[in-house]
N, C-alpha and C positions, 0 to 999 in steps of 0.2 A: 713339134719342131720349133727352135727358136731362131725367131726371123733377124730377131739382135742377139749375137755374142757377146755384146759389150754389158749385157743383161742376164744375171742369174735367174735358175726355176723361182725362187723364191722372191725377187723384186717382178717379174713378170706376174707373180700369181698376186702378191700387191697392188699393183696397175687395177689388173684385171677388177679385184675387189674391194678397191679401195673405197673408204667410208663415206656416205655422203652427208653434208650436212642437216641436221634437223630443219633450218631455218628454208633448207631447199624442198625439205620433203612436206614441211607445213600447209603454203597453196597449194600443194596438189591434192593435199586430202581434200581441201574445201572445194576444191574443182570436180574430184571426185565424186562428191556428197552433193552437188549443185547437180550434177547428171544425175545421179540415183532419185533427185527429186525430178528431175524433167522426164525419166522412165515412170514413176510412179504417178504423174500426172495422168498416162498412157492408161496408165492400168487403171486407175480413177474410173477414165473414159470409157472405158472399157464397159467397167461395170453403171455406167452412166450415172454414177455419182460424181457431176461435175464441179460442184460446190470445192471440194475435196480435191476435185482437179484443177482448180483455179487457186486452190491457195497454195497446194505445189510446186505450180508452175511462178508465182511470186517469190516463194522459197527461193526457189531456183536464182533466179534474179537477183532477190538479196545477196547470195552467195558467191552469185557471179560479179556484182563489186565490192564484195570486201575479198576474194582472193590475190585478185590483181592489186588493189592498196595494201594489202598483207604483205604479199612479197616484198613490193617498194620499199615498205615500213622496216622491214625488219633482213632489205635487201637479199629478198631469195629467188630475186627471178633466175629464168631459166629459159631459153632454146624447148629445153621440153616442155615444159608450163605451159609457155605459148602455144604449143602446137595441142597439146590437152584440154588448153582452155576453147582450143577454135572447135574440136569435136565437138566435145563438150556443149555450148552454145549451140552447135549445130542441132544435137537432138535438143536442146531445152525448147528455144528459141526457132527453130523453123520446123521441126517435126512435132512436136507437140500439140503446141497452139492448135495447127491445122487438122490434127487428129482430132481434138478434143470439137472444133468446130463443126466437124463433119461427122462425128456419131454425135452431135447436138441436135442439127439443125441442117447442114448442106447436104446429107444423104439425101434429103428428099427429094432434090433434083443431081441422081447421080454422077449423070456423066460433068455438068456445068460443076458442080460442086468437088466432085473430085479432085478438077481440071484447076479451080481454085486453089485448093488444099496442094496441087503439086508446082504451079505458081509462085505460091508463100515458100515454099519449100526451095524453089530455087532459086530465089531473090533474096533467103538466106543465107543463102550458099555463097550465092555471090557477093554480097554483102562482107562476110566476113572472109573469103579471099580476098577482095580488093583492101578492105583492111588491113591483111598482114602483109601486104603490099606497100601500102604507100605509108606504114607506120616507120618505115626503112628507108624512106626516101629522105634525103639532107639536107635537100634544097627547097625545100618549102618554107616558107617565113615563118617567124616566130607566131603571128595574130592566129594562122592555121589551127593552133592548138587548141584554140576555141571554140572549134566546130566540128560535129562528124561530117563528112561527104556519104550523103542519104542514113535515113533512119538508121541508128543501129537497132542489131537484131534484137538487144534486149526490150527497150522499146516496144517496136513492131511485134515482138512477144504480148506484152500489154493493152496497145492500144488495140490490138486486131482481135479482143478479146471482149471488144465494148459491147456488138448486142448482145452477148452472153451475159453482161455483167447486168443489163437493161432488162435481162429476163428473172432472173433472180433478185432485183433490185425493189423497192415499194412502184416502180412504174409498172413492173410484167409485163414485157414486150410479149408479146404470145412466138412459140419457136412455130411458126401456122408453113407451110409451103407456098402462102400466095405472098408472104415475107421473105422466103428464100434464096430469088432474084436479085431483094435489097442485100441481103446480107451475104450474097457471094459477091458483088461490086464490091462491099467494101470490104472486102479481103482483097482483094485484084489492087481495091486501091494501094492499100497500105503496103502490097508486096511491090508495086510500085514506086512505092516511094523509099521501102528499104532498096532497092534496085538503081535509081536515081543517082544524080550527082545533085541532088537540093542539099544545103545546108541547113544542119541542125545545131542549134547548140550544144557542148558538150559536158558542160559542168567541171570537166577538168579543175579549172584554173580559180574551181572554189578551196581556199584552204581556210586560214583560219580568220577566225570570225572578232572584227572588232571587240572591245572591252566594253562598250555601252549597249553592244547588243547580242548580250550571250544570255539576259535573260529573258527578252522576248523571242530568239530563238528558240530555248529550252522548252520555253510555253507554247510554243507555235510546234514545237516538233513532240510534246505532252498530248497537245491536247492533237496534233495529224491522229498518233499512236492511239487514243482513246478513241475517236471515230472508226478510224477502220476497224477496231475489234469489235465494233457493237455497231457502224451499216459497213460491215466491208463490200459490197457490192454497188453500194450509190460511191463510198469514197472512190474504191478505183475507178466508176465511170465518171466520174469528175476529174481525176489526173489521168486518163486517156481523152476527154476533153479539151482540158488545157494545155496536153503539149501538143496537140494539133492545129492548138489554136495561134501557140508559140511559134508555127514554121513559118507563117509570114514576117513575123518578128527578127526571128535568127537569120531570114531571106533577105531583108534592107539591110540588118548590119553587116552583114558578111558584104554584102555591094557595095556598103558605105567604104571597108577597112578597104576592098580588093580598089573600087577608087583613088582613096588617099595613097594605096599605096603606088599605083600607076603614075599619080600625078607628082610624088615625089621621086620616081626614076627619071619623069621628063627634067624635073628639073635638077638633079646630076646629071642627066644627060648632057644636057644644054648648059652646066659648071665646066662639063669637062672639054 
C-alpha cells in the first residue's frame, strides 16, 4: 500500500533502497572487525591460551580508535556507527577482559570472582551509556573536551588487564589462589573507576604535531613499536602503569580549569 500518492512504486522502492555511501559503510567494517577481535579474545580464553587473548583484546582497541577518527577523517559518521561502536566496546571492553580474568585466575574463588567479572561488566555498561549521554549534551564548556568523566572502557580494558600482563611478563606473578583476593580488588577497582565521575584525560585535543618535533616523535613512537613486539607484556604493564598514575594528574587540572572557570563567571557576574 502506498502511504504517499504523491510517490510512485518506483521512487518508493528507491527510498527504500537507496545507495549508501562507501565512506559510511568504511567505520563500520572496522567496528565490526574490532568485535570479531574482542569475541576471539573469548575463545582465546577459552582454550586458555591467554597470550593470544591479550593481543586481541589490544587489536580490539587499536581498532576501536582508528574507527571513530576514520569516520571524522573522511566524514562518515553515522547515528548507526555510534550505536555499533557502543555494542561493540561493550563486548571488547567489559565482557572480555573479565572473562579472560576469570578462566585465568578469579575462578579460583568463584563466587568473589565471578562477582568481580560482573562488576567490570557493569561499570562498562554504564560507562559507555553515560557517554552517549553526555556526548549530546551543549552546554558543557569547550575545556570538557579534554577529559573523559571516569575511565573509559577502552582503558579499563587494558589497565584491568595488569596482573595478567605481570604473569606473562620477566616478573611472573604466580596466577596462586592466596593472589586471588589481590587481584579481584583490583578489578572492583578499576570497575570503579570506569563507574566514577574522576576525570581522565582524553587525548582528544592531540592533533598535529609541531615541525621540530616530528622527528623525536617518529623515534619515540619506532622505538614504543619495537618494545612491544619483542617484551609485549612488561610494555603494556608499564602503560597500564602510567595511566594510573596520570588520574591524579588529569584530577588537579581538571580542578584547576573547573576553578578558573568559576572565578571568571563571578567576575561577569559582578560586570553585569
Amino acid at each position: 500500500m502506498n502511504d504517499n500518492p504523491e510517490l510512485s512504486a518506483s521512487e518508493l522502492r528507491r527510498l527504500r533502497f537507496r545507495n549508501i555511501p562507501l565512506r559510511v559503510v568504511l567505520p563500520n567494517l572496522v567496528t565490526l572487525l574490532a568485535l570479531c577481535m574482542g569475541l576471539t579474545a573469548i575463545r582465546y580464553a577459552i582454550e586458555e591460551d591467554f597470550v593470544k587473548a591479550v593481543t586481541a583484546i589490544m587489536a580490539a582497541a587499536v581498532l576501536d580508535g582508528l574507527d571513530g577518527r576514520l569516520a571524522r577523517a573522511i566524514k562518515g559518521t553515522s547515528r548507526f556507527g555510534a550505536e555499533l561502536d557502543s555494542l561493540a566496546d561493550f563486548v571488547d571492553f567489559a565482557v572480555a577482559p573479565g572473562l579472560l580474568l576469570y578462566l585465568w585466575s578469579l575462578h579460583e574463588i568463584k563466587g568473589l570472582g565471578w562477582f568481580a567479572v560482573l562488576a567490570f561488566a557493569i561499570a562498562g555498561a554504564l560507562r559507555l551509556a553515560r557517554f552517549n549521554v553526555m556526548i549530546e549534551d551543549p552546554s558543557k564548556p569547550a575545556w570538557h573536551a579534554e577529559f573523559f568523566v571516569g575511565m573509559p572502557a577502552p582503558a579499563g580494558a587494558v589497565t584491568v588487564l595488569l596482573p595478567l600482563y605481570l604473569h606473562f611478563s620477566a616478573l611472573e606473578l604466580p596466577a596462586s589462589k592466596a593472589l586471588t583476593p589481590f587481584y579481584i580488588a583490583y578489578v572492583l577497582a578499576i570497575a570503579f573507576l570506569m563507574a566514577s565521575r574522576i576525570p581522565h584525560f582524553s587525548g582528544k585535543r592531540i592533533g598535529r604535531i609541531p615541525r621540530d618535533l616530528v622527528i623525536p616523535v617518529l623515534f619515540g613512537v619506532g622505538v614504543t613499536a619495537l618494545l612491544l613486539a619483542i617484551y609485549p607484556m612488561e610494555v603494556l604493564a608499564v602503560v597500564s602503569v602510567a595511566f594510573l598514575a596520570a588520574i591524579p594528574v588529569s584530577v588537579k587540572r581538571y580542578n584547576a580549569l573547573a576553578k578558573a572557570e568559576g572565578e571568571k563567571g563571578e567576575v561577569e557576574g559582578a560586570e553585569g
